[in-house]
N, C-alpha and C positions, 0 to 999 in steps of 0.2 A: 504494500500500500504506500501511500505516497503525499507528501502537502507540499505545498508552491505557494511559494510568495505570500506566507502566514506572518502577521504580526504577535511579537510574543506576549503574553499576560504578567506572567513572575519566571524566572529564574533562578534554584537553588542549589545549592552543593550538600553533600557530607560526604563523611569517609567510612572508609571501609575496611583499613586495614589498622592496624594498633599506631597510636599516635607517639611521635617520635619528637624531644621538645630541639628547638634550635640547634643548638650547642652538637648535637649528634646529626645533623644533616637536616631539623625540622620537615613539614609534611609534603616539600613542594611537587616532589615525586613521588610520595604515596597514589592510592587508588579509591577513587572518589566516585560518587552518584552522583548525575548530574540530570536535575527535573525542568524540565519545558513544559508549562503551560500556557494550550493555545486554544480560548475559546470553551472554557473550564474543561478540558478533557489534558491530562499529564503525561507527558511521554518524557522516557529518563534514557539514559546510556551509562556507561561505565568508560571512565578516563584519567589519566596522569593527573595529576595536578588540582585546584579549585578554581584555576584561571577559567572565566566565564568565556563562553564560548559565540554569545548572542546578546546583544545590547537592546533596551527596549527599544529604541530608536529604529531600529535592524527589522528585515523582512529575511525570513529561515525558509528553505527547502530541505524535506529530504526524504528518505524511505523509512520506513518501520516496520515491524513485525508483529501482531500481535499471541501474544503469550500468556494466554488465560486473561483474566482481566489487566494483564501488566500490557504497555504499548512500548516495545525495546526500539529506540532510534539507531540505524545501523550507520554508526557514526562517522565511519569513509564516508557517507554519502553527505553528510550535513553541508551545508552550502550558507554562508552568512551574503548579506548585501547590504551594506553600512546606505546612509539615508541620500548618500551624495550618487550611490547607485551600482559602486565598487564592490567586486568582489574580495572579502576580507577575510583573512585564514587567523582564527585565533585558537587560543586554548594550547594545549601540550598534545599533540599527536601521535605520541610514540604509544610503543606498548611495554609490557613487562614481563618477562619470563615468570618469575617467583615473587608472591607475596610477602610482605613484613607481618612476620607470626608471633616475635619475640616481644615479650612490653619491655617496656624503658623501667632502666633502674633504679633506685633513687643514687643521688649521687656524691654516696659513700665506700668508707672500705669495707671489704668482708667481713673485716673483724667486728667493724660496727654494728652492720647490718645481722650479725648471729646475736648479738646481744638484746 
């Protein structure tokens, strides 16, 4: 299935993988949920980063799939057109082999942290 030339409603992020604080490489390459609502119906993807992907300003195209009640955007397809009429590539596009499964430690010595 397919939308062309949608204006968007909201935009939101979370994550999805165990949050990592600054100091250790913070989230920016974590793996994140990303929700589009257009015209109250919510369609989400899975990507790098929280970098927003579509500005409300922005008219989106793309493909999706539906997956029981979930509407999965198949996110190679996503297509942004900023208001001046350009095609405009945002967000972190890459992918990720393995997920972050470890949580962050506090950050003490062992000897501490046994006591």
């Amino acid at each position: 299935m397919k939308i062309e030339n949608a204006k968007i409603e909201k935009y939101t992020s979370s994550i999805l993988e165990e949050s990592r604080p600054p100091s250790r490489g913070g989230n920016t390459e974590a793996l994140h949920m990303h929700f589009i609502t257009i015209n109250n119906i919510t369609f989400s993807f899975k990507a790098l980063g929280t970098k927003q992907w579509v500005f409300k300003e922005d008219t989106v195209s793309f493909e999706y799939e539906n997956n029981g009640e979930y509407k999965n955007i198949i996110h190679k397809t996503l297509e942004t057109i900023n208001k001046k009429g350009k095609i405009i590539v945002r967000g972190i596009r890459g992918e990720k082999n393995k997920l972050r499964t470890a949580k962050a430690r506090m950050p003490v010595s062992r000897k501490e942290m046994r006591n």
